[in-house]
C-alpha positions as CSV (number, residue, x, y, z in Angstrom):
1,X,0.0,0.0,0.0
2,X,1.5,3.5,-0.7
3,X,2.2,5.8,1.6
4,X,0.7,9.3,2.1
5,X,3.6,10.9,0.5
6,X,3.8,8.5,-2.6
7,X,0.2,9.3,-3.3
8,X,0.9,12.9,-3.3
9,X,3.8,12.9,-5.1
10,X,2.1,10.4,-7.6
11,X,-1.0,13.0,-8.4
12,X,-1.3,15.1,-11.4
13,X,-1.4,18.9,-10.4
14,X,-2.6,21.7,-12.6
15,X,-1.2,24.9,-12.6
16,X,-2.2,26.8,-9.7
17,X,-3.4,29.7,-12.2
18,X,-6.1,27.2,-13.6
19,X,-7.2,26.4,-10.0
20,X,-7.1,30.4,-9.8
21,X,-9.1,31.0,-12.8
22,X,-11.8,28.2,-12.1
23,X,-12.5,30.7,-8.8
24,X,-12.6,33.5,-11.1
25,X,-9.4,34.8,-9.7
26,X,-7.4,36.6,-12.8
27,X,-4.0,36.2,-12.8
28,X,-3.2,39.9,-11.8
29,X,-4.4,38.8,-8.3
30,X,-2.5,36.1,-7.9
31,X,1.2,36.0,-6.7
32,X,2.5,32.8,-7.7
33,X,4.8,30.7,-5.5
34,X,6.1,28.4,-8.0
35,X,3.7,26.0,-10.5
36,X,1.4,25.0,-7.4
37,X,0.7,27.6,-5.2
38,X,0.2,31.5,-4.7
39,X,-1.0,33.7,-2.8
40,X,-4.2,35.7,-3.5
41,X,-4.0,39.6,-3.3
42,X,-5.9,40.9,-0.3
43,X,-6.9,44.4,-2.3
44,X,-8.4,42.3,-5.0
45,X,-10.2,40.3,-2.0
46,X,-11.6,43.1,-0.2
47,X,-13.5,44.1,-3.3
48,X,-15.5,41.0,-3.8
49,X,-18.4,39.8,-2.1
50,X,-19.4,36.7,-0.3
51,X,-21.8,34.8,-2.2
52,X,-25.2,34.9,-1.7
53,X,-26.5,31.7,0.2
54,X,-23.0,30.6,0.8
55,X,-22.1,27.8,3.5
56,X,-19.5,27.7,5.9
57,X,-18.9,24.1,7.4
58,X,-16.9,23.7,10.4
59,X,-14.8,20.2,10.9
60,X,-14.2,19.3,14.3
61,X,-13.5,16.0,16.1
62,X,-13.9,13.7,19.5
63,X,-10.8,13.9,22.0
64,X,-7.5,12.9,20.1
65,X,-6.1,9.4,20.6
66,X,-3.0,7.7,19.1
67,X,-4.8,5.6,17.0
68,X,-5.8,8.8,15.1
69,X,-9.3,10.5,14.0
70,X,-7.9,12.0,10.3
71,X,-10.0,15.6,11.2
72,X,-8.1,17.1,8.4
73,X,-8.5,14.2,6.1
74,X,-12.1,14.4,6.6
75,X,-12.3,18.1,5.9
76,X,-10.3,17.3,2.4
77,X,-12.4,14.6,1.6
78,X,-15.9,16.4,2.3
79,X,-14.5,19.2,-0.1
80,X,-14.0,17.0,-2.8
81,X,-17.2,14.9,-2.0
82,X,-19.2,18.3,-2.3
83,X,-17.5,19.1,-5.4
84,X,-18.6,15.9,-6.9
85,X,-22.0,16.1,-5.9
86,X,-22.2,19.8,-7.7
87,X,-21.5,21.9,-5.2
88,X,-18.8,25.0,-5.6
89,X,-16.5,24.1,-2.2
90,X,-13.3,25.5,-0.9
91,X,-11.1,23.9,1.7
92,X,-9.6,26.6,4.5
93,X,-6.7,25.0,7.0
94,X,-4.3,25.7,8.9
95,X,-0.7,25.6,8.2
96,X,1.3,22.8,9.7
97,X,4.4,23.8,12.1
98,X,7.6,22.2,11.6
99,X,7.2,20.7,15.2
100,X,4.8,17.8,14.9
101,X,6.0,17.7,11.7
102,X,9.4,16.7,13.2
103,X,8.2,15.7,16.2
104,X,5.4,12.7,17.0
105,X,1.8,13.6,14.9
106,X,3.6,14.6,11.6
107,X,2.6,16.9,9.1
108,X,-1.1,18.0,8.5
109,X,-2.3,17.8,4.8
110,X,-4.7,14.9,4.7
111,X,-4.0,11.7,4.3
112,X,-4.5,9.0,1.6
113,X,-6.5,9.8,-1.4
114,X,-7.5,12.7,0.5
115,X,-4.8,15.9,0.9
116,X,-3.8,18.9,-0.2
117,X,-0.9,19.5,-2.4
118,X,2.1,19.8,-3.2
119,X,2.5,18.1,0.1
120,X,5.9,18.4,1.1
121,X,5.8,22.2,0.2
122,X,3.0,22.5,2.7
123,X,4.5,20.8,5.6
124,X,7.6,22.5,4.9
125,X,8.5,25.9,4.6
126,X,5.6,26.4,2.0
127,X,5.6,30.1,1.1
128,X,7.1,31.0,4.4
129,X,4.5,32.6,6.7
130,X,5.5,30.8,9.5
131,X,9.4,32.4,9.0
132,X,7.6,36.1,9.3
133,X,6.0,35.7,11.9
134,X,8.5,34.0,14.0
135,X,10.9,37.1,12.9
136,X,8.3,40.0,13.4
137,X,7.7,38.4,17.5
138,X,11.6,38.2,17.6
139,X,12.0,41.5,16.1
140,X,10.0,42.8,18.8
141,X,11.9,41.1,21.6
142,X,15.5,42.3,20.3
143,X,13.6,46.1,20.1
144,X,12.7,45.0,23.6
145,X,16.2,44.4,25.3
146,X,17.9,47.2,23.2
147,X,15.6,49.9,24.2
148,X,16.5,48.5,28.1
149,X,20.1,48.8,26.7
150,X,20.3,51.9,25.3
151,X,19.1,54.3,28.6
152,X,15.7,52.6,29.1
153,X,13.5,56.1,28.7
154,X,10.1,53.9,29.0
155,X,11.2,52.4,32.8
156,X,10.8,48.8,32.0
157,X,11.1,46.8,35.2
158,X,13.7,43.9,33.8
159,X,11.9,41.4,36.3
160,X,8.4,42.3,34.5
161,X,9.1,41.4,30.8
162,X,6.4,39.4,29.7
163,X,6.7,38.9,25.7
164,X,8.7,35.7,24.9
165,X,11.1,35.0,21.6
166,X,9.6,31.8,20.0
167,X,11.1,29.3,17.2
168,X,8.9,26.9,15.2
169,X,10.2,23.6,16.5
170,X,9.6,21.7,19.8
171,X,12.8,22.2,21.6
172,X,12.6,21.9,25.8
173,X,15.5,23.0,26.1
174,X,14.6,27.0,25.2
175,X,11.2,26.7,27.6
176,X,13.4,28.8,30.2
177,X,16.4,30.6,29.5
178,X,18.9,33.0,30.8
179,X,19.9,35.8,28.6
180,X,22.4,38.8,27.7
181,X,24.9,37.1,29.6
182,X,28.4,37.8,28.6
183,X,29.0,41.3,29.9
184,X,27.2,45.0,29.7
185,X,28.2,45.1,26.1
186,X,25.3,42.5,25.7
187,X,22.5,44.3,27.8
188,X,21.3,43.4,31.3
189,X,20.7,39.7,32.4
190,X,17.2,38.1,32.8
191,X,15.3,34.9,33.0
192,X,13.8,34.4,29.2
193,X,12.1,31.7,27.3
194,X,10.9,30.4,24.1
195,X,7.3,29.4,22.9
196,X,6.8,27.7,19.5
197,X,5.2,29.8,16.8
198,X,2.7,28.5,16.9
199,X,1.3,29.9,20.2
200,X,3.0,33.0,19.8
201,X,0.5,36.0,20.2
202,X,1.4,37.3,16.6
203,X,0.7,33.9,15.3
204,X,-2.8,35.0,17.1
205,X,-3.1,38.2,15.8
206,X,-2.2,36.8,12.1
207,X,-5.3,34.9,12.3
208,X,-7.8,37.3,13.7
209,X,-6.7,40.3,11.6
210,X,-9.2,41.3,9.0
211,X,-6.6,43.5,6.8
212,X,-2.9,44.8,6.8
213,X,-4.2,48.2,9.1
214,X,-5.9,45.8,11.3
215,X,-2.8,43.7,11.7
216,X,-0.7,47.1,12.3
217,X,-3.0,48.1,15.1
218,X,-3.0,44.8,16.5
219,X,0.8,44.5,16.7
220,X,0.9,47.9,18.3
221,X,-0.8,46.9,21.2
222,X,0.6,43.6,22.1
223,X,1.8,44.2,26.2
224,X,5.5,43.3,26.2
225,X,6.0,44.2,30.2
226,X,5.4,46.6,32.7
227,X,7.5,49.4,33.8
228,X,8.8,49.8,37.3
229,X,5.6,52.1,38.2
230,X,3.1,48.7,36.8
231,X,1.9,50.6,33.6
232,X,2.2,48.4,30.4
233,X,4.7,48.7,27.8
234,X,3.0,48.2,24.5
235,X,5.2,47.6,20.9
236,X,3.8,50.5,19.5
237,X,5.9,52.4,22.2
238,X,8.8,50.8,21.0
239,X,7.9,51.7,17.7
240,X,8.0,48.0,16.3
241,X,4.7,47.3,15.0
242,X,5.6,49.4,11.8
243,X,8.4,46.8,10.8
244,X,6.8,44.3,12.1
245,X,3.5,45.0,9.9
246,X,6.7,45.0,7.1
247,X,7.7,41.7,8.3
248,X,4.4,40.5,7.6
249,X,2.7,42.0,4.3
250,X,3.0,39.1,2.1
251,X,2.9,36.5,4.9
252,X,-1.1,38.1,5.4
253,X,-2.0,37.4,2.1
254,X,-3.6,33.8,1.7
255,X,-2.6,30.7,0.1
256,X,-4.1,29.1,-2.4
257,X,-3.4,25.3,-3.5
258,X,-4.8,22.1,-4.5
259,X,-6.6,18.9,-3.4
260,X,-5.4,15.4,-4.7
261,X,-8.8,15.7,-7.1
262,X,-7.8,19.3,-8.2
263,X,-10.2,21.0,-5.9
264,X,-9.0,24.7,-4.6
265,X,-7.8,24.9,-1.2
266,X,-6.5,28.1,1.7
267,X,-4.2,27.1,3.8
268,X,-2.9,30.2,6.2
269,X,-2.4,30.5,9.8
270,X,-1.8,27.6,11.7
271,X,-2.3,28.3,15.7
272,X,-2.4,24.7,17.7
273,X,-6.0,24.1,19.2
274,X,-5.0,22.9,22.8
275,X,-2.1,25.7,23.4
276,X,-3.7,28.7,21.1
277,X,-7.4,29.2,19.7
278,X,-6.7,26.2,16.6
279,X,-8.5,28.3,13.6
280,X,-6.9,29.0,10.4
281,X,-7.0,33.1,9.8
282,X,-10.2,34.9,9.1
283,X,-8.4,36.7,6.1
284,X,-8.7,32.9,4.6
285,X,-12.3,31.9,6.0
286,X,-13.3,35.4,4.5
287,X,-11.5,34.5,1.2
288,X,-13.7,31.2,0.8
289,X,-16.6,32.7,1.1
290,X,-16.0,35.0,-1.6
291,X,-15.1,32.4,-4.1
292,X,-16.9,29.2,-3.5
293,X,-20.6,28.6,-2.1
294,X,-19.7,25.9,0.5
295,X,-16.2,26.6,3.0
296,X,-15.4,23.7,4.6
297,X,-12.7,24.8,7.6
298,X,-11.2,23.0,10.9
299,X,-10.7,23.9,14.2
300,X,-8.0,22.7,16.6
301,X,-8.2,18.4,18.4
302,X,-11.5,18.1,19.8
303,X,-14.8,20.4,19.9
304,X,-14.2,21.2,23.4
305,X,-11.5,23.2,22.5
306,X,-10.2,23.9,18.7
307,X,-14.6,24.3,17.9
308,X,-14.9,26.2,21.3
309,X,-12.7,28.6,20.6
310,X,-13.1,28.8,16.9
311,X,-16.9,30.1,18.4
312,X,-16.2,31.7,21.2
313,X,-13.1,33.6,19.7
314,X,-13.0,33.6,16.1
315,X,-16.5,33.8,15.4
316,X,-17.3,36.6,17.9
317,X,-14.2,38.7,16.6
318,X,-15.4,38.0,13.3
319,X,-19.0,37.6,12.6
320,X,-18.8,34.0,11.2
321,X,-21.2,31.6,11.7
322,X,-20.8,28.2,11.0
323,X,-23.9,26.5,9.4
324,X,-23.5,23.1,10.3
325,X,-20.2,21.0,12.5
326,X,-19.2,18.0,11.3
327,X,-17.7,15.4,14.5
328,X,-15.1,12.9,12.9
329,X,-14.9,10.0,15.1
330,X,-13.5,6.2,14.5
331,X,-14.3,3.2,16.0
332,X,-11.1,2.4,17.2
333,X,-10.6,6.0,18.5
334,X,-13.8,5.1,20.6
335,X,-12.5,2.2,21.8
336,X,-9.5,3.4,23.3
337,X,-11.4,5.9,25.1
338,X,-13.5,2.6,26.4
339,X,-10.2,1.6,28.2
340,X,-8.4,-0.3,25.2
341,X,-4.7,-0.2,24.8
342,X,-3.3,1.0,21.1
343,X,-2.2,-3.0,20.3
344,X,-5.7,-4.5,20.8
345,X,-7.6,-1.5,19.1
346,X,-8.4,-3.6,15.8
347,X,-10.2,-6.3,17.8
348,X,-13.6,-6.0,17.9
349,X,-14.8,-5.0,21.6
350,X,-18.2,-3.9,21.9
351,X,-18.3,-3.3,25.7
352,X,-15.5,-0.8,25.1
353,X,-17.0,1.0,22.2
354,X,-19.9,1.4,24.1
355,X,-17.8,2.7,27.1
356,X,-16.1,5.0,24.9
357,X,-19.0,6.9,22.6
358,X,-19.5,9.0,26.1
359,X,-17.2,11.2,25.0
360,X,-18.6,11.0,21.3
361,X,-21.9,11.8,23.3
362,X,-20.5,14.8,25.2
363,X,-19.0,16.3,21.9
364,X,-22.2,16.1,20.3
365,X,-24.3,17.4,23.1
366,X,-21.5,20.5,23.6
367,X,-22.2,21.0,19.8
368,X,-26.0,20.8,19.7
369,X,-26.9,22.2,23.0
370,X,-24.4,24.5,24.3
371,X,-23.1,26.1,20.8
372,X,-26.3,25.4,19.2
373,X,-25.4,24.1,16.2
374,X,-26.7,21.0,13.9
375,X,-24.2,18.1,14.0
376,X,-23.3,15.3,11.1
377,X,-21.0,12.2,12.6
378,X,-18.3,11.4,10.3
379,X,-17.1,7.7,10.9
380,X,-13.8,7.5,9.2
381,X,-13.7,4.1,8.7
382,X,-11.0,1.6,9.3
383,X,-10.8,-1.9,7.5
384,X,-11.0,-3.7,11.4
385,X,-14.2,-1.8,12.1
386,X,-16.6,-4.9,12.1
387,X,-20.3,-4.4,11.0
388,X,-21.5,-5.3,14.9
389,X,-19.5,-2.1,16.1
390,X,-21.0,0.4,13.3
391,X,-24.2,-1.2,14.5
392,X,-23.5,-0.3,17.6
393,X,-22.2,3.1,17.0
394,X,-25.5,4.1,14.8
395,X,-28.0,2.8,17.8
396,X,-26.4,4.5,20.7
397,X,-26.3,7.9,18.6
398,X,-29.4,7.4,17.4
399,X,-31.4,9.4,19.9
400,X,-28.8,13.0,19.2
401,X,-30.4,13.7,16.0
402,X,-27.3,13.8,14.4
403,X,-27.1,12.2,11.2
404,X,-24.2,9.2,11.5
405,X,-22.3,8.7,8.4
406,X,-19.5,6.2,7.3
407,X,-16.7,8.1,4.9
408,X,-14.0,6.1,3.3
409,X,-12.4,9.2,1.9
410,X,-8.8,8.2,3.1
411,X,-9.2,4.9,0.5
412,X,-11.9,6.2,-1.9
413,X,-10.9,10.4,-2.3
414,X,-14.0,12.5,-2.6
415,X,-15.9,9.5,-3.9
416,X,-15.8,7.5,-0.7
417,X,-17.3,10.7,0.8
418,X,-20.2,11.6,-1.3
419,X,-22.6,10.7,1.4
420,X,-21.3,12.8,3.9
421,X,-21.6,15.5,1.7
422,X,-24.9,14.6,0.9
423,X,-26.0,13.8,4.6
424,X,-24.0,17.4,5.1
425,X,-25.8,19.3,2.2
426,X,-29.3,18.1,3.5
427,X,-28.5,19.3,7.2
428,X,-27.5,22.8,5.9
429,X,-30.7,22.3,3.8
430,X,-33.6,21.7,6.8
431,X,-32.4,22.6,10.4
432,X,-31.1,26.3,10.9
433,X,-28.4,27.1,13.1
434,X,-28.6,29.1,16.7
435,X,-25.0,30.0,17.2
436,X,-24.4,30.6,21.0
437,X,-21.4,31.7,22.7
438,X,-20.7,30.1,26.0
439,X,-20.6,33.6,27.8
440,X,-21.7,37.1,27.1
441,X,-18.8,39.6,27.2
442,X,-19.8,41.3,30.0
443,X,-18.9,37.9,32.1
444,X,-15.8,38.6,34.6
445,X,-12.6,36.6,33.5
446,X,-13.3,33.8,36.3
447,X,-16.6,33.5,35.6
448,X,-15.7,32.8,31.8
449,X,-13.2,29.7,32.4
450,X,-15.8,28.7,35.2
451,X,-18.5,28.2,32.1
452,X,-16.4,26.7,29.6
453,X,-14.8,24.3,32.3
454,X,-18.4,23.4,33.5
455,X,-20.4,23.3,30.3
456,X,-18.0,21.7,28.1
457,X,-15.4,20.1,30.4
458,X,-18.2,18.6,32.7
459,X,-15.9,20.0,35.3
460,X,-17.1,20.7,39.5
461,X,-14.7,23.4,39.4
462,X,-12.1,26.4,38.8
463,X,-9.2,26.7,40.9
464,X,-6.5,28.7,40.7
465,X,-3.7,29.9,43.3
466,X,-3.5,33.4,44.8
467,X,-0.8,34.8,42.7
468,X,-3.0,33.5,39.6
469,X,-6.3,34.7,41.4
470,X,-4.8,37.8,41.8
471,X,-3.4,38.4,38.2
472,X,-6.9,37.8,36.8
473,X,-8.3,40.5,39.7
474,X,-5.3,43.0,37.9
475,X,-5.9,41.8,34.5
476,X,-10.2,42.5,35.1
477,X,-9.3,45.7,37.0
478,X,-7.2,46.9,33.8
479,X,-10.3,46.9,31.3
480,X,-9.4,43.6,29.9
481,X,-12.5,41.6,31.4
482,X,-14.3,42.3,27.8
483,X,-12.0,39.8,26.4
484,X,-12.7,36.2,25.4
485,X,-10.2,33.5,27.0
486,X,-8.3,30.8,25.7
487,X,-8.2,27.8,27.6
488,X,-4.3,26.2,27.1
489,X,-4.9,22.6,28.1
490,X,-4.4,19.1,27.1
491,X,-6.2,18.1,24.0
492,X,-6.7,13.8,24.9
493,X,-9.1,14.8,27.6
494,X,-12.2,16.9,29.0
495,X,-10.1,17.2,32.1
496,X,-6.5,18.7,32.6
497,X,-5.0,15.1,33.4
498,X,-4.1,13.6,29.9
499,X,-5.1,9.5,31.6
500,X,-8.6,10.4,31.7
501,X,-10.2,9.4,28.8
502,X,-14.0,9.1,28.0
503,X,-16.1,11.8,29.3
504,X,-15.4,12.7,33.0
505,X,-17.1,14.5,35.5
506,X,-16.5,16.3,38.1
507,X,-12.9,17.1,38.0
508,X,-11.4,20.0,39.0
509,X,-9.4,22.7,36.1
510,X,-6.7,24.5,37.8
511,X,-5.5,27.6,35.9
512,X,-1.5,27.9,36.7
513,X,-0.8,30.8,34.6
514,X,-2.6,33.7,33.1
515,X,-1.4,35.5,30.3
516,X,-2.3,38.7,28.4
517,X,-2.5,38.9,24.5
518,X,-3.4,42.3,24.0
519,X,-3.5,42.5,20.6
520,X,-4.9,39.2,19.8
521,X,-7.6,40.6,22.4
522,X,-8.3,37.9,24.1
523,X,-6.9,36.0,27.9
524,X,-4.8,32.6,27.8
525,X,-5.3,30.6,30.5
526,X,-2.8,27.5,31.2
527,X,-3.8,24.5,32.6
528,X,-2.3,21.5,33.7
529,X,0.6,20.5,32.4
530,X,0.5,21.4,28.9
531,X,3.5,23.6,27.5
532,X,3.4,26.5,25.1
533,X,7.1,24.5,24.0
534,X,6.4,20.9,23.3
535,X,9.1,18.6,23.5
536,X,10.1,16.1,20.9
537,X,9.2,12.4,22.0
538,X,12.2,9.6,22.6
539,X,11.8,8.8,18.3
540,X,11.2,11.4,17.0
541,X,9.6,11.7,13.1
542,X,12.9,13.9,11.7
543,X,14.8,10.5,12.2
544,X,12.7,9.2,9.4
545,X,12.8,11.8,7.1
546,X,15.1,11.6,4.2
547,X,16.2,13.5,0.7
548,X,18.0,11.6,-2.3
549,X,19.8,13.0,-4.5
550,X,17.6,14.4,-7.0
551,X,15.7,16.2,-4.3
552,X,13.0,13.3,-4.1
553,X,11.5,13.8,-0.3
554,X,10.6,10.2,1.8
555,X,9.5,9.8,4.9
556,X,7.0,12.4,5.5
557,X,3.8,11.4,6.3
C-alpha cells in the first residue's frame, strides 16, 4: 500500500493559475509561488463579495487518541465529495508547524487519497508565513532588550518582561532561558524563554486580523512588560509594530493550492487548538466565502476546545457563523477511550465501544446544545471496524439527531465521501443554526473559564492559586474583562490530566498561569501541564525523514 507521501507525489497537479481562474481569480491577483501555489491579493479580496447563500462548514472532532481520528482528512475529503455532488466548495486550514512535523503527529495535509498539495511544500516551509511571523515576534523582543540597553526612557522593570522569543520547533530546552549574559556590552541579564510559533501572540493576531491596518494596530498593542511604576509597555511604544507590519505583508496574504482531485484549497495561519485558539485566519475563511458557495474549515483536536474557541473567539471577533459542524470519530478511537490499549484497538470490543461513545456523546451534546449548532458524525472508517460495532455506533447515537455517516475518503478520495456530503448538504438544507457563545462579554474573566470548564469540560470546578487569582483581579481591574479567554490545556481529555479518557465528571481545572494577548484581544489561561514549547518524543519523526539525490522527499507522512 503507498504511503501518504507517494500518493501525493504520484498526483497530477494543474497549474495553480487554472485552480485560480476556475475561482474566477485573474491572474493579476495572484502572486504565484512556484507552478502549485500563490498567494491571493488581499486588495483584490476586499473588493469581492461573499456569495449569496454561501455555506461555511466547520470540521471538528472527538478527543484525540494515538490511534488517530484524520479531522483534516475528513475536511479534504468532504470538499472534494461536495464538489462531486455539484456543489462549488473550498477547503480553509491551517498551516502545519515544523514541530509535529518533526516531532510525533507529523505533518497536517490529509492523508490518503485525500490531501492537499504539493505536500511536502505545505509541511515544509511552503511560502514561508510561519518564517515572518516568527521574525516579526523576535523582532519585537531584540527592540525590547535594546531599548533596556540603550538608557531605558520607558522604565521597563527587567523582572516584569512578559513577551517571549519563540522558534517553530519543539525544543525543551529553550522553555526557560537566561539571557544577555556575557557582559554589559550585551544588555542586562534576565530569566527568558521560548514558545513555539505556533502559540505566539502574533501567530494569534495573524489569524484574527481582518486586513494589513488591522494587523498594524494589533501588533501595536501587544503588552510586552510593565515598567517599574506597573503601567504596560506596548510595541507601538517601541515603535516595532511598523516593521513588524513590514515583516508581515506578504505572509497576510492567503494561500491558495490544490486537493489530490484538483479542488481549490487556503491554507494560512496555523495556531495549535490545545495551546492557542486552533483556527486557520479569518483573512482565509473570509476569502472562501468570496469564491466558493460551500467553506469547509477546521478547528483545533476536539470540539471542546479547537470548535470552542473557533466560536467563542474567532467567530465573535469576526461575525462568522458556522452553518452546520461536522464530529469525525472512529471506532477504534472510541475504543480506546473505552479503556483499550493501542495493540488491541483492531479487535472487535463492543463493551469498550460502548464505554467509549460517552465522550462522542459529550462532543455532540457541547455541539447541539451549548453552541447550538446541527451536527453530522463522520465515521472515518477503518478496514477492522466490524459491522456489529458500526451497528452499535448508529444505535447508541441514534437518539442525538445527528445524522451518523461512514466516509471512506482516506481509501476512496472525494468518492468515498459523497454521502457525507450529501448527509452534510441536506443538514445545511432543513435545520437552521442558533449560534451561542458560551458567555456574554460582560462575564468577569473567572466566571468565563468557570462556564467553559463546566459546560463543556463537565468540570465541578475552577481553581487557581493566589498569585493566579490575583493576576486575573489585575488583569479584570485593567479593562481587559471584555476579552474572550483561551483555555491552554491538554487536547486527549475533558479534564486537565491527559489518563482520563472518555467523558469525565467532576474534576477539578486548575488555571497555573494567566497571560495577556493584547493585541490578539483575548486572555490565555494555562492548565495543567500542557506547555506552550512541546518537547520532541524519545523517536522522533525527523529521524525518518530523508532526501535523495535528486531532491526526491521520503518519509513524511
Amino acid at each position: 500500500m503507498p504511503t501518504d507521501i507517494e500518493i501525493a507525489q504520484a498526483a497530477r497537479l494543474k497549474p495553480i493559475d487554472e485552480i485560480a481562474a476556475a475561482l474566477g481569480v485573474p491572474d493579476a491577483a495572484i502572486a504565484p509561488y512556484g507552478r502549485t501555489k500563490a498567494k491571493i491579493s488581499l486588495s483584490w479580496l476586499a473588493k469581492q463579495q461573499p456569495r449569496p447563500g454561501g455555506k461555511l462548514v466547520l470540521v471538528s472532532a472527538i478527543s484525540p487518541t494515538p490511534a488517530g481520528e484524520g479531522k483534516t482528512t475528513t475536511t479534504v475529503g468532504l470538499t472534494d465529495g461536495l464538489n462531486r455532488i455539484g456543489r462549488r466548495a473550498i477547503a480553509c486550514l491551517r498551516e502545519p508547524s515544523l514541530g509535529p512535523v518533526f516531532g510525533m503527529k507529523g505533518g497536517a495535509a490529509g492523508g490518503g487519497h485525500a490531501q492537499v498539495v504539493p505536500m511536502e511544500d505545505i509541511n515544509l516551509h511552503f511560502t514561508g508565513d510561519f518564517h515572518a511571523i516568527a521574525a516579526a515576534n523576535n523582532l519585537l523582543a531584540a527592540l525590547l532588550d535594546n531599548h533596556v540597553h540603550h538608557g531605558n526612557a520607558l522604565g521597563v522593570d527587567v523582572r516584569r518582561v512578559s513577551f517571549k522569543r519563540v522558534v517553530d520547533m519543539n525544543d525543551r530546552a529553550l522553555r526557560q532561558v537566561t539571557v544577555a549574559l556575557g557582559g554589559p556590552g550585551n544588555g542586562y541579564p534576565r530569566e527568558d524563554g521560548f514558545d513555539i510559533v505556533v502559540a505566539s501572540e502574533v501567530m494569534a493576531i495573524f489569524c484574527l486580523a481582518r486586513s494589513l491596518a488591522d494587523l498594524k494596530r494589533r501588533l501595536g498593542s501587544i503588552v510586552v512588560a510593565e515598567t517599574r511604576g506597573g503601567e504596560p509597555v506596548h510595541a507601538r511604544d517601541l515603535r516595532a509594530d511598523g516593521a513588524m507590519a513590514a515583516l508581515l505583508k506578504d505572509a497576510i496574504s492567503p494561500n491558495l493550492v490544490q486537493t489530490l482531485e484538483n479542488n481549490p484549497a487556503i491554507i494560512h495561519g496555523g495556531p495549535f487548538g490545545n495551546i492557542a485558539h486552533g483556527c486557520n485566519s479569518v483573512i482565509a475563511t473570509e476569502a472562501g466565502r468570496r469564491l466558493a458557495d460551500v467553506v469547509v474549515t477546521e478547528a483545533g483536536f476536539g470540539a471542546d476546545l479547537g470548535a470552542e474557541k473557533f466560536i467563542d473567539i474567532k467567530c465573535r471577533k469576526s461575525g462568522l457563523s458556522p452553518d452546520v459542524v461536522v464530529l469525525v470519530a472512529t471506532v477504534r478511537a472510541l475504543k480506546y477511550h473505552g479503556g483499550v490499549e493501542v495493540d488491541a484497538l483492531t479487535a472487535e470490543n463492543l463493551p469498550a465501544l460502548e464505554k467509549g461513545i460517552a465522550n462522542l456523546e459529550r462532543h455532540v451534546n457541547n455541539v447541539r446544545n451549548h453552541y447550538g449548532l446541527p451536527c453530522v458524525i463522520a465515521v472515518n472508517r477503518f478496514s477492522s471496524d466490524t459491522e456489529a460495532e458500526m451497528a452499535l455506533l448508529k444505535r447508541k447515537i441514534a437518539h442525538h439527531d445527528a445524522p451518523v455517516v461512514v466516509a471512506n475518503h482516506w481509501a476512496d478520495g472525494g468518492r468515498g465521501a459523497e454521502d457525507l456530503a450529501r448527509a452534510v448538504v441536506d443538514v445545511m438544507g432543513r435545520v437552521p443554526p442558533n449560534l451561542r457563545f458560551l458567555y456574554d462579554d460582560d462575564d468577569t474573566l473567572w466566571d468565563k473559564l468557570g462556564k467553559v470548564a463546566r459546560t463543556v469540560y463537565g468540570a465541578s470546578e475552577v481553581t487557581a492559586d493566589s498569585k493566579v487569582r490575583a493576576r486575573i483581579k489585575a488583569l479584570q481591574s485593567a479593562g481587559y474583562g471584555r476579552y474572550p479567554v483561551c483555555i491552554a490545556k491538554t487536547q486527549y481529555s475533558f479534564s486537565t490530566d491527559p489518563r482520563l479518557r472518555g467523558a469525565p465528571s467532576g474534576h477539578v481545572v486548575n488555571v497555573r498561569e494567566v497571560r495577556l494577548a493584547a493585541g490578539a484581544e483575548f486572555i490565555v489561561a494555562i492548565c495543567g501541564d500542557v506547555m506552550t514549547m512541546p518537547g520532541l518524543p524519545k523517536e522522533p519523526s525527523a529521524a525518518r525523514i530523508d532526501v535523495d539525490d535528486d531532491g526526491r522527499i521520503s518519509g513524511l507522512f
